[in-house]
C-alpha positions, 0 to 999 in steps of 0.5 A, a space after each residue: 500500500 505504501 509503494 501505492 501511494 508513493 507511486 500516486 504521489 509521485 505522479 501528482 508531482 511530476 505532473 504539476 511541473 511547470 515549464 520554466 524554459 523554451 529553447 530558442 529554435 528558428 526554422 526557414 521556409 522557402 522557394 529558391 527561384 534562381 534556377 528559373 532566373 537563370 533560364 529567364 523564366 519569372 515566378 511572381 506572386 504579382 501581376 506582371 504590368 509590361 508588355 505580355 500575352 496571356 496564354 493560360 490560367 492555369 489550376 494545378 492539384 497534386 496528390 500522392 497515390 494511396 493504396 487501402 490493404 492489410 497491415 502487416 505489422 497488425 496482423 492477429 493470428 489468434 483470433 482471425 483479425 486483420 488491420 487495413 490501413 492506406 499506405 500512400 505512395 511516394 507522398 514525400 515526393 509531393 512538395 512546392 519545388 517539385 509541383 513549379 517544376 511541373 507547371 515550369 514545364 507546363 508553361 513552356 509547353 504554351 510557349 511562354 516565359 513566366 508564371 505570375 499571380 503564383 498561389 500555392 495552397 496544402 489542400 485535403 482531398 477526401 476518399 470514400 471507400 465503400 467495401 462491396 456491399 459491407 456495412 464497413 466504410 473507410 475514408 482517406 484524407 489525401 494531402 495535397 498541394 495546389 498551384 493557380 496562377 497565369 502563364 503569360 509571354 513578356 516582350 522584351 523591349 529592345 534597346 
């Protein structure tokens, strides 16, 4: 009973612990632009106010693929139960830099030379999965990236 109450008391003292410090920590986040730069393709946020021709508006989503089967690190033997979960496929892959990539090849596919009014937003595709007939449903939230923006051809003025 003492080792009981010992344990309780125990508890009850690490668990009013106060937090007193925070270690300092900074984190970056970016886009590096400068390979585009140096191919003379320009990523804006802004609108682009000199001389140009709009060739498209471009709306752009990238999900990973996702695959719904047996886990095997949860498989019971003992009583015939086994755990489905959805395993996503190259999800690490989908990332901001690798998305421009796609839409700097989209836009010189339409012949042009910058992308302006860049978005880009982490969206959530929700997936219903029905199992055939059963009274069992399973959804998945599929996380995304989503680029809008305007591919455009800038006339360079002549000197």
């Amino acid at each position: 009973m003492k080792k009981l109450f010992f344990i309780i008391g125990l508890f009850l003292l690490t668990s009013c612990a106060t937090l007193t410090k925070i270690a300092p920590e900074e984190t970056y986040y970016g886009i590096d632009f400068r390979r585009f730069a140096e191919k003379e393709f320009l990523f804006s946020t802004e609108n682009y106010n000199d001389s140009h021709l709009l060739l498209g508006i471009v709306t752009m989503e990238i999900y990973p693929g996702a695959t719904y089967k047996i886990d095997s690190d949860k498989i019971y033997y003992g009583n015939n139960t086994a755990t489905h979960k959805w395993f996503y496929e190259n999800a690490n892959t989908i990332t901001a830099d690798s998305a421009l990539n796609k839409i700097y090849n989209k836009s010189i596919e339409f012949n042009g030379n910058a992308f302006v009014n860049l978005k880009i937003e982490s969206i959530i595709k929700i997936v219903n999965r029905n199992d055939k007939g059963k009274s069992i449903s399973n959804t998945a939230n599929v996380s995304g990236i989503k680029i809008t923006g305007n591919i455009i051809k800038r006339y360079v003025k002549s000197k």
